[in-house]
VEXNUKOL-604286 format. One record per residue (C-alpha): x, y, z; residue in one letter. Coordinates in steps of 0.001 Angstrom, whole numbers, plus 500000, padded with zeros to 6 digits. Layout:
<atoms>
ATOM xx yy zz res
ATOM X Y Z A;
...
</atoms>
This chain:
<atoms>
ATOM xx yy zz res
ATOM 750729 076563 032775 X;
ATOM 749101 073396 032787 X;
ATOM 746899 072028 029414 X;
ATOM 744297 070750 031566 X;
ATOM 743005 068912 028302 X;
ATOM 746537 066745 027760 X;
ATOM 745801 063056 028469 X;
ATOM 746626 061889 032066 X;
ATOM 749386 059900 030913 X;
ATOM 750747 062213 028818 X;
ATOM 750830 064509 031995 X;
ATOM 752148 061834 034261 X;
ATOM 755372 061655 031438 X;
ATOM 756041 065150 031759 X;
ATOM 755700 064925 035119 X;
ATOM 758045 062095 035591 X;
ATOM 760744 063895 033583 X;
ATOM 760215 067172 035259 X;
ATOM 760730 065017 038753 X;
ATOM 764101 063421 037162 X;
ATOM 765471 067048 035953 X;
ATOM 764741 068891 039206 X;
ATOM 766145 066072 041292 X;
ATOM 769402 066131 038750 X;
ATOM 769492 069976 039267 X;
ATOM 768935 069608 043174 X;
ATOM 772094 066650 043548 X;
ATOM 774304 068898 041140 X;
ATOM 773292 072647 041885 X;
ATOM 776425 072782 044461 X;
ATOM 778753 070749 042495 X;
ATOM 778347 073595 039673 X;
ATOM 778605 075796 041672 X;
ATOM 774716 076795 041060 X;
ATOM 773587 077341 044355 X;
ATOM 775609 076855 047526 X;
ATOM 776469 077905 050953 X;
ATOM 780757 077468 051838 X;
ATOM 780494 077958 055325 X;
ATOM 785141 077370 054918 X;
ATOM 784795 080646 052857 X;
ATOM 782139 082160 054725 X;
ATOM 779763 083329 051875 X;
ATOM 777333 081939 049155 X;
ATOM 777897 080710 045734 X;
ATOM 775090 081674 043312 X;
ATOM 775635 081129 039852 X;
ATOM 779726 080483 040286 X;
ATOM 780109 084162 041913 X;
ATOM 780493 084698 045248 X;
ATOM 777361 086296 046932 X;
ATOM 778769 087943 050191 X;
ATOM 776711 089711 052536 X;
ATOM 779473 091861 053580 X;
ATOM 778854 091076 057608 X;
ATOM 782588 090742 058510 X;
ATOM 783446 094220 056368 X;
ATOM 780419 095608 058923 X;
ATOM 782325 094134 061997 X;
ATOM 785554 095444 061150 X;
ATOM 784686 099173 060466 X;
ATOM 784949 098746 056685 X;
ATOM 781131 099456 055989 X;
ATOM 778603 101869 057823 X;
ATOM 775286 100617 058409 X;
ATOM 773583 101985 055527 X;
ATOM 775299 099896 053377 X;
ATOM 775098 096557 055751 X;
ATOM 771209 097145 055086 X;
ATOM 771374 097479 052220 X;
ATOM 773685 094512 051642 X;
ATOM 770823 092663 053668 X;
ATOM 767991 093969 051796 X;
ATOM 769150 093690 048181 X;
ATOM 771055 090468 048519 X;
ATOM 768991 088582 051084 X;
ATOM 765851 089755 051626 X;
ATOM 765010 090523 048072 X;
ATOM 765965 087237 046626 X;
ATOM 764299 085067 049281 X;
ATOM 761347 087210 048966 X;
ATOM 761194 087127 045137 X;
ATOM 761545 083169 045098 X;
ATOM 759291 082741 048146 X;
ATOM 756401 084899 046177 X;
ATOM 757134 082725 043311 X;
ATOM 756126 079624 044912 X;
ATOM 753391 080984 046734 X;
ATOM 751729 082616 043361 X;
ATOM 752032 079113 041855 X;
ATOM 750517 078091 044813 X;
ATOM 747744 080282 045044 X;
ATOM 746553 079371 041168 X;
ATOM 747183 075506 040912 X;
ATOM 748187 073961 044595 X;
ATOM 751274 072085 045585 X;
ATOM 752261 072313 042053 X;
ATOM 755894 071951 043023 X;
ATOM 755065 069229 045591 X;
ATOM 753562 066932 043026 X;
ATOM 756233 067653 040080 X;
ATOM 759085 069096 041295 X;
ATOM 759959 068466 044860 X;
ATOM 762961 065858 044778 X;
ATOM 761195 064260 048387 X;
ATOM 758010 063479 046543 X;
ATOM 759926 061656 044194 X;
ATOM 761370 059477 047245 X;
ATOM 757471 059275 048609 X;
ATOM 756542 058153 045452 X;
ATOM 759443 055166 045133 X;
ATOM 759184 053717 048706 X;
ATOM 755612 053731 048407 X;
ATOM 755475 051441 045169 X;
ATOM 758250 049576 046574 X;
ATOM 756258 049085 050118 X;
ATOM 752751 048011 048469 X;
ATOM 755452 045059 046742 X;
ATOM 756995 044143 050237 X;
ATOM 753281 044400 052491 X;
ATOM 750641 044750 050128 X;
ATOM 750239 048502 051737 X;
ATOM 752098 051398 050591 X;
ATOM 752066 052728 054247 X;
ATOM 752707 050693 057225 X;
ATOM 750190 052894 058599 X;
ATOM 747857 051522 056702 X;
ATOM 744835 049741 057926 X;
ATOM 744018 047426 054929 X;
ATOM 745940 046194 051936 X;
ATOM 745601 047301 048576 X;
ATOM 745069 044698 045822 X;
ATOM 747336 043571 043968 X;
ATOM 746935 044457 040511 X;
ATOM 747499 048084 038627 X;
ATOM 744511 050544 037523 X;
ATOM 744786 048459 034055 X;
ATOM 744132 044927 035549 X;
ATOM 748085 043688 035371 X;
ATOM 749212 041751 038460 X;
ATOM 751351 043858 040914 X;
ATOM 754316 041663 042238 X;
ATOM 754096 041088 046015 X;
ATOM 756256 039377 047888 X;
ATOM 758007 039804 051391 X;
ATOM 761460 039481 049024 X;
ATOM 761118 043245 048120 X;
ATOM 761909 043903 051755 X;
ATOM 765154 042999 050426 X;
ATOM 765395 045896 047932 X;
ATOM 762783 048098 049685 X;
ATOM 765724 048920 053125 X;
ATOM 768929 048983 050574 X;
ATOM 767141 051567 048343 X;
ATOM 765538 053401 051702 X;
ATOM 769546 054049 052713 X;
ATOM 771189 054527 049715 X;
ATOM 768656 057375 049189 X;
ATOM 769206 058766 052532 X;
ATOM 773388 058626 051801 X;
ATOM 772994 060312 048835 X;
ATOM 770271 062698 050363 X;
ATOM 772619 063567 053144 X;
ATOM 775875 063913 051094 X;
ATOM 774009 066048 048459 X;
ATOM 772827 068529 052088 X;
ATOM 776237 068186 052964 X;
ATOM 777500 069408 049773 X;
ATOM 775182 072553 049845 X;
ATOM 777301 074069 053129 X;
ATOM 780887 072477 052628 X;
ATOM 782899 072667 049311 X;
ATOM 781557 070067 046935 X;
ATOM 785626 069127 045879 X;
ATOM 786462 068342 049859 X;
ATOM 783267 066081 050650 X;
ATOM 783377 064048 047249 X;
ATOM 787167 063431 047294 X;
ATOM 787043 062671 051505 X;
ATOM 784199 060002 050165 X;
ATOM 786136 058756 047361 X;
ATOM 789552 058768 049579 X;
ATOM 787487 057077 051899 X;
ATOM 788601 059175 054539 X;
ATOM 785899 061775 055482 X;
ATOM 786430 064122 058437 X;
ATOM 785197 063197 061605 X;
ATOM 782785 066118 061483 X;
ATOM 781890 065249 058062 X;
ATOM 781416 061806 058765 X;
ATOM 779094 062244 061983 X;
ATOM 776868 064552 059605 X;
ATOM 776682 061785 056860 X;
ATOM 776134 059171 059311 X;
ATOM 773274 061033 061228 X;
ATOM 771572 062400 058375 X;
ATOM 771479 059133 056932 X;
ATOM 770094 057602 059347 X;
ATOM 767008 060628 060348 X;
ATOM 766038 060464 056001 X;
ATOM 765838 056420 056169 X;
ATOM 763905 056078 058907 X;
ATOM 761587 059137 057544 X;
ATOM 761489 057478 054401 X;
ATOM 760483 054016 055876 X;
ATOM 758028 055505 058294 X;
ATOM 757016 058985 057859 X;
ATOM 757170 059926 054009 X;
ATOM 753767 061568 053307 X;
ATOM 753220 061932 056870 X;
ATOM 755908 064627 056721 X;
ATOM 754589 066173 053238 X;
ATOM 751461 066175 055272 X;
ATOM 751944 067778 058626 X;
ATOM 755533 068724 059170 X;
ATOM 756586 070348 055794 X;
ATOM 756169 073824 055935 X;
ATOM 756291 075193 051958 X;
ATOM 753694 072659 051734 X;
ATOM 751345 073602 054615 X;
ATOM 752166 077281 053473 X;
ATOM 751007 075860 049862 X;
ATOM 747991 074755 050885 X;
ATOM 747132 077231 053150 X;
ATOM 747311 079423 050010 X;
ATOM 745692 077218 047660 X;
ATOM 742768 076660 050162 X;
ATOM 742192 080587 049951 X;
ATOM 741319 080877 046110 X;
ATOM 738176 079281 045156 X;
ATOM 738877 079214 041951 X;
ATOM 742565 077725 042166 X;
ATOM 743022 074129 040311 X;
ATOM 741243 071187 041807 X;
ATOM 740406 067442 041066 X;
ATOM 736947 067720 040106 X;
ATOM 734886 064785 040363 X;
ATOM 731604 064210 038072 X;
ATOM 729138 063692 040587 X;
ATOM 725837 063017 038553 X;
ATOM 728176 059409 037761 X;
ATOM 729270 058786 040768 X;
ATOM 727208 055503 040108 X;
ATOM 730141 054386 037881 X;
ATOM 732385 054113 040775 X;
ATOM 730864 051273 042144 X;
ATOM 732065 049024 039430 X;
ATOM 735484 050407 039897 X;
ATOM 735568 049253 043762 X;
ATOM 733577 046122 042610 X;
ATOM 737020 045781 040019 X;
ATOM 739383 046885 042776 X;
ATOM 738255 044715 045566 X;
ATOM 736082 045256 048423 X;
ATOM 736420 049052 049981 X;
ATOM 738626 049940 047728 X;
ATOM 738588 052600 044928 X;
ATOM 741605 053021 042017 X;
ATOM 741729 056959 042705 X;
ATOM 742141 056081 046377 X;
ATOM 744909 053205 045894 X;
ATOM 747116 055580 043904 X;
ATOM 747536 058482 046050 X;
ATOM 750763 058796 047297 X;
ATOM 749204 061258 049939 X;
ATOM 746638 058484 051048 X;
ATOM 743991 060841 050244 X;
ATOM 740597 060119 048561 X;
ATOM 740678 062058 045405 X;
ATOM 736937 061895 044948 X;
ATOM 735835 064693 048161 X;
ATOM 735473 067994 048245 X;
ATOM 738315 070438 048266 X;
ATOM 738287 071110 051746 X;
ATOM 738565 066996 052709 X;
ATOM 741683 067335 049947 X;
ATOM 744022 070154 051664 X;
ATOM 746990 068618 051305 X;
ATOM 746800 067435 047650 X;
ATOM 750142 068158 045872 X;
ATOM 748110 067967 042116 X;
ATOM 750470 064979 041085 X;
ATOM 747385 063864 038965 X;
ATOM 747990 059949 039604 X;
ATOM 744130 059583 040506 X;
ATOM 743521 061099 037217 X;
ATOM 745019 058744 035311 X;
ATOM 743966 055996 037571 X;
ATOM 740356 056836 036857 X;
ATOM 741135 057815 033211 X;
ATOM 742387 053904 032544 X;
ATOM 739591 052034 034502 X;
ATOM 736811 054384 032484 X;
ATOM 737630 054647 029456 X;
ATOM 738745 050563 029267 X;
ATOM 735083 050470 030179 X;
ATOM 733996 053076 027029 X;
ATOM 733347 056054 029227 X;
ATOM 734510 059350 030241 X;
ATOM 737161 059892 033522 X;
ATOM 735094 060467 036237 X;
ATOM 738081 062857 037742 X;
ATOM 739846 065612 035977 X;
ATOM 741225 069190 036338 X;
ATOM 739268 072192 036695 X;
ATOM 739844 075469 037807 X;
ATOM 737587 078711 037811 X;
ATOM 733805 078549 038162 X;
ATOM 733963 074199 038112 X;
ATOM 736154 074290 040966 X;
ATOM 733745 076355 043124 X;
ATOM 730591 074544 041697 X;
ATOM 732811 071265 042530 X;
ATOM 732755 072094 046240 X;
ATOM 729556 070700 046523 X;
ATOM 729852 067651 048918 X;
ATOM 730134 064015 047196 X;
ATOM 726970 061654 047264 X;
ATOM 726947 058085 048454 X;
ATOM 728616 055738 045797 X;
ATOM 725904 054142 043667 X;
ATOM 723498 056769 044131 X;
ATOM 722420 059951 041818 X;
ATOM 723412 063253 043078 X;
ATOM 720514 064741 044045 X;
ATOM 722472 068325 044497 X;
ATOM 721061 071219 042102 X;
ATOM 723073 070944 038895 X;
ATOM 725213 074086 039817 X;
ATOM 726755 072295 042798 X;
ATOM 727716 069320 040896 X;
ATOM 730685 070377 038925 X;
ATOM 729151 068424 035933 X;
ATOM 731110 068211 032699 X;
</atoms>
């Protein structure tokens, strides 16, 4: 669980290092034979033992069908269901958890994004305006149309590895590295690497949170969850300050808020959780808001609650520089 009191950037380093040891586990999970699918051999590899489902033993006569279902239930349905419920209880009591800390495509949405507000000053092209250039701390952000230079390289070589590492998961992890090495893939192998590439860069240059968004279903199926449980973990804004915030867009530029700039979702951290359905809890606004405030000698206007704050904190957000004039128990006060 979560220590909601930790320091956002103490959070944002476990984070990070959570990120860099799921992604290591999701590259090398078939190469260990962790978790695979040899569709040469016809089964799955789970945990270096084969994991067979006993379909062609059905076919030929050498099982009845009480034991095929039971074959199906025990060593597919179970499983599935058992990691599936997992998620979704993780889901239910603190959000996109995984999304925000685990999920080795956030980690990607998270790169391109920095790397895009370098190269356009936005860290969508979909963006309307541009952000400024400086960090939640004041330090100058580099921009410069030269990072399209490392922005596209970095964009591909993600998508290679991306589509080697899917490739990997279904075809035996010795034949696809040594074909690469050897420099002489198969032509099926090949067309896979070269189309896959190609899909994941061009949803990395253009979609990226659009597709955590809308067309990722854990994450809908996250949120869906999430939005059902009142009391589930939320981003809790202290609405009787709200007046605060207008020296942060004052800081930030015209229009512009810190919380808001650093949202890899493009979401405004600062509405109610209804407005906030697709938040994946990476905490980034947190720590956003944590720096400008307390450089300033005051509390974080933003921060974790769960329980009876995060139903109080569905209140709906006053206009910036005004009180709240909400009764105190919608306010989600500290």
């Amino acid at each position: 669980m979560l220590n909601l009191g930790e320091t956002p950037d103490r959070l944002q380093a476990k984070r990070i290092a959570a990120q860099i040891g799921f992604f290591l586990l999701f590259a090398l999970a078939p190469v260990f034979d962790i978790l695979r699918i040899d569709l040469v051999a016809g089964h799955a590899v789970i945990l270096g033992m084969e994991w067979r489902l006993g379909i062609d033993a059905f076919l030929a006569g050498g099982i009845g069908a009480g034991e095929m279902a039971a074959n199906l239930f025990l060593r597919l349905f179970l499983p599935l269901a058992a990691a599936a419920g997992l998620l979704l209880l993780v889901a239910w009591r603190w959000g996109r958890l995984y999304c925000g800390w685990l999920c080795p495509h956030f980690a990607v949405v998270e790169t391109i994004n920095d790397l895009m507000r370098r190269a356009t000053g936005k860290p969508s092209l979909w963006d309307r305006q541009a952000l400024p250039a400086c960090h939640a701390d004041g330090s100058p952000i580099s921009r410069d149309r030269a990072w399209w230079l490392v922005l596209l390289p970095t964009a591909v070589i993600v998508g290679f590895v991306w589509a080697v590492v899917l490739l990997g998961y279904l075809l035996p992890p010795v034949e696809v590295y040594g074909n690469l090495i050897a420099l002489s893939p198969t032509r099926s192998q090949a067309l896979f690497i070269s189309v896959a590439t190609a899909v994941l860069t061009a949803e990395f240059l253009l979609a990226r949170h659009l597709f955590c968004r809308f067309g990722c279903a854990v994450g809908v199926f996250q949120s869906l969850l999430w939005m059902a449980n009142r009391d589930a973990m939320v981003v809790g804004f202290a609405r009787r300050r709200a007046a605060h915030c207008a020296d942060c867009y004052a800081a930030d530029g015209p229009g512009h808020a810190v919380c808001e700039g650093v949202c890899p979702m493009r979401l405004r951290p600062r509405l109610a959780k209804r407005k906030m359905f697709t938040c994946t809890q990476c905490g980034q606004c947190l720590t956003a808001c944590a720096t400008v405030e307390m450089g300033r000698g005051r509390e974080p206007l933003l921060r974790w609650i769960e329980d009876e704050a995060a139903r109080q904190n569905e209140a709906p957000v006053s206009l910036i520089g005004r009180r709240d004039e909400a009764p105190a128990a919608a306010r989600g006060e500290d």
